[in-house]
C-alpha positions as CSV (number, residue, x, y, z in Angstrom):
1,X,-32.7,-72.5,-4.4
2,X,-31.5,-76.5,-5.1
3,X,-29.7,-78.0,-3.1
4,X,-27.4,-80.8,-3.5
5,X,-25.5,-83.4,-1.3
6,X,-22.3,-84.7,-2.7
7,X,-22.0,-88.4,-2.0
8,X,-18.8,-88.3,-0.7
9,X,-19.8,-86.1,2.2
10,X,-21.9,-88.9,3.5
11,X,-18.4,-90.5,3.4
12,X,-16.9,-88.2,5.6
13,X,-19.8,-88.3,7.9
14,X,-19.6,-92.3,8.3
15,X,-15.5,-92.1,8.8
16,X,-16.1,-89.0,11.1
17,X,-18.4,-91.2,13.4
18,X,-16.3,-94.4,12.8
19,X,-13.2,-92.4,14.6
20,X,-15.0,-90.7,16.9
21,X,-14.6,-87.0,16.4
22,X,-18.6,-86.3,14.6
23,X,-18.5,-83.5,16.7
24,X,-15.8,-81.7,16.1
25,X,-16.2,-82.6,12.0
26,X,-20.1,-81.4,12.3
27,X,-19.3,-78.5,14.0
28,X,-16.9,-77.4,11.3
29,X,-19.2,-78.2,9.2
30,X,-21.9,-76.5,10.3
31,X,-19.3,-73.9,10.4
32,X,-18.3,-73.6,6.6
33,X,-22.4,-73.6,5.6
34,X,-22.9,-70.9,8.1
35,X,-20.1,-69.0,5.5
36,X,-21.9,-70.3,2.3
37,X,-25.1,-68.7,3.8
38,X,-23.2,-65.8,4.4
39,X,-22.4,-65.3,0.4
40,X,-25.8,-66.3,-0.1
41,X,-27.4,-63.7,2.0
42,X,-25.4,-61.0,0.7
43,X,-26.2,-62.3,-3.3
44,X,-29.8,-62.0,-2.0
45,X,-29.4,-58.2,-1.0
46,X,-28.6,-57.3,-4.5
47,X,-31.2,-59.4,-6.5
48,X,-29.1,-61.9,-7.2
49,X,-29.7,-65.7,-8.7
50,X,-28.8,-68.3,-6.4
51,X,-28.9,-71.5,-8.7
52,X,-27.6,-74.1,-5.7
53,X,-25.9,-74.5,-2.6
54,X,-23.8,-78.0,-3.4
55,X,-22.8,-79.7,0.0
56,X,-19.8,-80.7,-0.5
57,X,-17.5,-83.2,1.5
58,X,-15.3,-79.9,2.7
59,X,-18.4,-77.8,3.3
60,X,-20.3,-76.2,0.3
61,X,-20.4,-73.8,-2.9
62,X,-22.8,-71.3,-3.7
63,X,-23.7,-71.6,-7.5
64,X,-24.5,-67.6,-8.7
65,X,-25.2,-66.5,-12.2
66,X,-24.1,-63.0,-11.8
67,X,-20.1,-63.0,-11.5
68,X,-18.6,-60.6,-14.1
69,X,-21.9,-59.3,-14.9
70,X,-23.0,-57.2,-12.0
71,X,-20.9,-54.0,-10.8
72,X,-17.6,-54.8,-9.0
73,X,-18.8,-53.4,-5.7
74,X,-21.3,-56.2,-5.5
75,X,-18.9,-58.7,-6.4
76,X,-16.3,-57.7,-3.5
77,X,-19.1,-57.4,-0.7
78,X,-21.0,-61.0,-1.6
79,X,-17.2,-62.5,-1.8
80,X,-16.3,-61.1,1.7
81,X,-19.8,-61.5,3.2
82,X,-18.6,-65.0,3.8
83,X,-15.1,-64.7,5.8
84,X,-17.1,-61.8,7.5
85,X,-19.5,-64.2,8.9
86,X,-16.4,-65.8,10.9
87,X,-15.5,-62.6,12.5
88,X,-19.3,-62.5,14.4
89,X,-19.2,-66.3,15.3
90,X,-15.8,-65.5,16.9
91,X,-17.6,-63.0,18.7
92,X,-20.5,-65.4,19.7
93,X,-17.7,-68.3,20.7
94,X,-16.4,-65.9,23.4
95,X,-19.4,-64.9,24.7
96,X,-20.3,-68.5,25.4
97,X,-17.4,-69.1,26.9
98,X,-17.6,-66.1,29.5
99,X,-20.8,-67.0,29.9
100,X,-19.6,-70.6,31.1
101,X,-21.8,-72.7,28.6
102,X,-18.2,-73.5,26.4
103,X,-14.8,-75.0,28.1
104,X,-12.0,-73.1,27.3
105,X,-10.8,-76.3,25.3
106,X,-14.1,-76.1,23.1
107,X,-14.0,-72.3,22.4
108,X,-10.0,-72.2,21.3
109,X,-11.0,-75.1,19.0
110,X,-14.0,-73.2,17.5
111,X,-11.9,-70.2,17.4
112,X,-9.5,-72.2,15.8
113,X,-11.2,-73.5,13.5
114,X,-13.2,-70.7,11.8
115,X,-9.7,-68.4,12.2
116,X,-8.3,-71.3,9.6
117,X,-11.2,-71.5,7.0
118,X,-11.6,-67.6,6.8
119,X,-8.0,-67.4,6.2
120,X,-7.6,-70.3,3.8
121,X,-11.2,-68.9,1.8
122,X,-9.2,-65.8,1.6
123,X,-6.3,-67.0,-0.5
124,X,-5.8,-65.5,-3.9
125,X,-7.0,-68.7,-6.0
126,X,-10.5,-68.8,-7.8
127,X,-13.1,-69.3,-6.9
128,X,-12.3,-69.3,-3.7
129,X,-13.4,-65.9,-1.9
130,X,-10.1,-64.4,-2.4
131,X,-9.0,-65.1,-5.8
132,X,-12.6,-63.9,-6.8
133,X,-11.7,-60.7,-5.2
134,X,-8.2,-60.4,-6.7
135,X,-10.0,-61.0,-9.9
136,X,-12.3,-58.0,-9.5
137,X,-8.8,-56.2,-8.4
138,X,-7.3,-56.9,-12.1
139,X,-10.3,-56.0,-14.1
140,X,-9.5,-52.1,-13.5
141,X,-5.5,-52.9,-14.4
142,X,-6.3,-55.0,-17.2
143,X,-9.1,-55.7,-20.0
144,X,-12.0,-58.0,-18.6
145,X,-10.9,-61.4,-20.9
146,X,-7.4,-60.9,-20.0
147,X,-8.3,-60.3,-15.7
148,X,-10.1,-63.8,-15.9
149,X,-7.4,-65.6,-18.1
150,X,-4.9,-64.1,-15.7
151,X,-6.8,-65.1,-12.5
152,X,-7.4,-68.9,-13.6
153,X,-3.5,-69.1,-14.7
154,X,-2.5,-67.8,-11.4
155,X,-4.5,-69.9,-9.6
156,X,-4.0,-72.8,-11.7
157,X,-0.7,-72.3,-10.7
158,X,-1.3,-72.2,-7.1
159,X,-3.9,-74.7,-6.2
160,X,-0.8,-76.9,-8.3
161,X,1.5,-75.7,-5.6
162,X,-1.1,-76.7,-2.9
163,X,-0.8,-80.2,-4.2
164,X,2.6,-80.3,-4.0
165,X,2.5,-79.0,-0.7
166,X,0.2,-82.2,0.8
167,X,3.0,-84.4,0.0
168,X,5.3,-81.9,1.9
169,X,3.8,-81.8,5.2
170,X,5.8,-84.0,7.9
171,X,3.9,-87.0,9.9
172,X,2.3,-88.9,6.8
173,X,2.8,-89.2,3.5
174,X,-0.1,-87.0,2.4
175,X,-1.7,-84.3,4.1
176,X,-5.3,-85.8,3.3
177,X,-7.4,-82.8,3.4
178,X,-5.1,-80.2,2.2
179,X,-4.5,-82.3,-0.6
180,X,-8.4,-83.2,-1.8
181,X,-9.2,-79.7,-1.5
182,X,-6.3,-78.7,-3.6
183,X,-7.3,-80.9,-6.1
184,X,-10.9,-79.7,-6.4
185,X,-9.5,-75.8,-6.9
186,X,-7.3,-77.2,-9.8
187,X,-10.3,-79.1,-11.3
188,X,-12.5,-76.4,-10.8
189,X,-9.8,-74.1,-12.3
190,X,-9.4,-76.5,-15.6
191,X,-12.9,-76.2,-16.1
192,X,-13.3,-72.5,-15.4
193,X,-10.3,-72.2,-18.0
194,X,-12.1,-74.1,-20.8
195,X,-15.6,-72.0,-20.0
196,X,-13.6,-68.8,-19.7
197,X,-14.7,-68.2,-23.2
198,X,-18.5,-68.7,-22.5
199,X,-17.9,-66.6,-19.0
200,X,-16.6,-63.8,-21.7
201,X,-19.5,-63.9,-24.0
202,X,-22.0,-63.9,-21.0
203,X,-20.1,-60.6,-20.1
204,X,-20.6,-58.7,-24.0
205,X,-24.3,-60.3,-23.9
206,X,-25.1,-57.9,-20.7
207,X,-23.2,-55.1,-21.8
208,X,-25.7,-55.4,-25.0
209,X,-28.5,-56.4,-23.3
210,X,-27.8,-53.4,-20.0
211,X,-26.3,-50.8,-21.7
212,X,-23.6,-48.1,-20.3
213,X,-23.7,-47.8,-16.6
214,X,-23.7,-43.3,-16.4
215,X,-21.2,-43.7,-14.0
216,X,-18.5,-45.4,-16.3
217,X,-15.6,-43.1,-17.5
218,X,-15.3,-43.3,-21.3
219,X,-12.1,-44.4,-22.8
220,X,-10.9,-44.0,-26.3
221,X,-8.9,-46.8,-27.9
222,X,-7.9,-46.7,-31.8
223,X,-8.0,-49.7,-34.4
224,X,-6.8,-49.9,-37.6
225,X,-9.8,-50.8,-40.4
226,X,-8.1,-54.0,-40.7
227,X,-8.5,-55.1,-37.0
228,X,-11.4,-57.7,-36.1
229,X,-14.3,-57.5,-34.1
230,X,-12.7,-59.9,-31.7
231,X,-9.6,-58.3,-31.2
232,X,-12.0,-55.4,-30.3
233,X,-13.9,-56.9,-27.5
234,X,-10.8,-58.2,-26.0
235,X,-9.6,-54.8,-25.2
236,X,-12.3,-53.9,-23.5
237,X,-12.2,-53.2,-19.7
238,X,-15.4,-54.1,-17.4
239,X,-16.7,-50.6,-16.0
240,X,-15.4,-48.6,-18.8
241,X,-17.5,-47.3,-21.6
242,X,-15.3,-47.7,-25.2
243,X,-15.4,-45.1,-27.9
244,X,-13.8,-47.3,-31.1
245,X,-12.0,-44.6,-33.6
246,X,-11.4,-46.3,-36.7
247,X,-7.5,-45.4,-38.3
248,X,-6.3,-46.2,-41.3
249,X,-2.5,-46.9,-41.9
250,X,-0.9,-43.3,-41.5
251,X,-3.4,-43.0,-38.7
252,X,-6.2,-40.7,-39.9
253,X,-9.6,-40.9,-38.7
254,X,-12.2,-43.1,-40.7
255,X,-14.9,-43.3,-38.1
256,X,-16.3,-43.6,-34.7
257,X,-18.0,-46.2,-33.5
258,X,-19.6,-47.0,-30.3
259,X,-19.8,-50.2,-28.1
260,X,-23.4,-51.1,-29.4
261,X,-22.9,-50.7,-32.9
262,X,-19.6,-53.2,-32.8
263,X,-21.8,-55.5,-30.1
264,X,-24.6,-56.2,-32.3
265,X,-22.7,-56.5,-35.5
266,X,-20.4,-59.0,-33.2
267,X,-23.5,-60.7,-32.5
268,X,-24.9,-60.6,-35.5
269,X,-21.5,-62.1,-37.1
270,X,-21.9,-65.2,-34.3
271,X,-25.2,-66.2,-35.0
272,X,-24.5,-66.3,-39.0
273,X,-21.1,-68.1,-38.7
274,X,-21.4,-69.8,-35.4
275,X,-18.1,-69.0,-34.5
276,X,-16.4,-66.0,-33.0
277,X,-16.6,-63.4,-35.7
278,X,-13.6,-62.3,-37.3
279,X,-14.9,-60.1,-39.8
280,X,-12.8,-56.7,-40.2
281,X,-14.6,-53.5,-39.0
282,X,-13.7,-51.3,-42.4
């Protein structure tokens, strides 16, 4: 596993020592990495590719190669395996403290501290812990490219709102660290928005590549002859297994077909055109 520095965090670190309170911003710190480690652990458990932990001036990002491609169970335990790292250090915090090694002052400002970054990693935005969750969460409501465009509008909209509110807060005239890390979910969010279509082709590839999970419940969906291979894949939902019946206009069956017989002819339509194919099925 890489891992990188962000040059701004050596920033932080030089204006942390230059006011005097290294300690309390290494300890938080040390704090959010311990969370990080606690996604990466959990990714670990299940076999998962860890491409980089980024230290970032805020505290750091696991980079993972399996969202939207590994069973939804997974997902929600390595995105909670983080927060729930808090929850023991808590623990750990109060021990100390009983045990007279930690002030009272120290252990209400570690509590504090991790009680804050749990709850704020737990808002609904992406990719933040929450909003990966409540991205899992719409997958079973809605068709897999419609959860992730949902999820990045939504959040888009939110981390917007979290900018907004920096400039809100009384006693300055921006809430400094609210606002840069509101401004690093919306530029992650753009950029997640403009991948969203690779993100969905990565998730058709391992259907193709994986096959049917047995434990999938088969659903039946109808297209006319004239609809497109796109407009196909689109409607499909992540743990589902799709059974195509082809229609014609007054609705009488031409054919069935099943999800990897339209995947490779998708495929197949890509490579030739190099462009999403829109070929009809009929």
């Amino acid at each position: 596993m890489e891992i990188r520095i962000h040059p701004l965090f050596w920033l932080v670190i030089l204006l942390s020592i230059w006011t005097g309170h290294w300690i309390e911003i290494l300890t938080l710190f040390v704090v959010i990495v311990i969370h990080e480690l606690g996604h990466v652990t959990a990714a670990w458990s299940f076999g998962w590719r860890i491409r980089s932990m980024e230290i970032l001036p805020f505290g750091g990002v696991a980079k993972m190669d399996e969202w939207g491609t590994v069973p939804n169970r997974e997902e929600i335990v390595v995105s909670l395996a983080g927060p729930f790292h808090h929850v023991w250090m808590v623990l750990i915090s109060v021990l100390f403290y009983q045990a007279g090694w930690w002030t009272k002052e120290w252990t209400l400002y570690f509590i504090e501290g991790n009680l804050w970054i749990a709850a704020f990693n737990l808002l609904p935005i992406y990719p933040l812990d929450g909003g990966r969750v409540l991205q899992v969460w719409l997958t079973y409501l809605l068709p897999y490219r419609n959860a992730v465009s949902v999820t990045l509008w939504w959040s888009l909209l939110a981390a917007s709102m979290l900018v907004i509110l920096s400039f809100l807060i009384p006693g300055s005239l921006v809430h400094i660290p609210l606002f840069s890390i509101s401004v690093f979910l919306l530029y992650s969010n753009v950029i997640s928005y403009r991948q969203r279509e690779y993100q969905f082709i990565r998730f058709l590839l391992h259907r193709l590549e994986k096959g049917i999970d047995p434990k999938w419940s088969t659903v039946q969906i109808r297209h006319s002859g004239g609809a497109t291979l796109r407009q196909i894949v689109k409607s499909w939902y992540k743990e589902k297994e799709h059974i195509v019946e082809v229609v014609d206009e007054d609705d009488k069956l031409l054919g069935v077909l099943t999800e990897e017989q339209l995947l490779k002819r998708y495929f197949s339509s890509t490579v030739v055109q190099k462009k999403p194919p829109h070929q009809r099925i009929s």
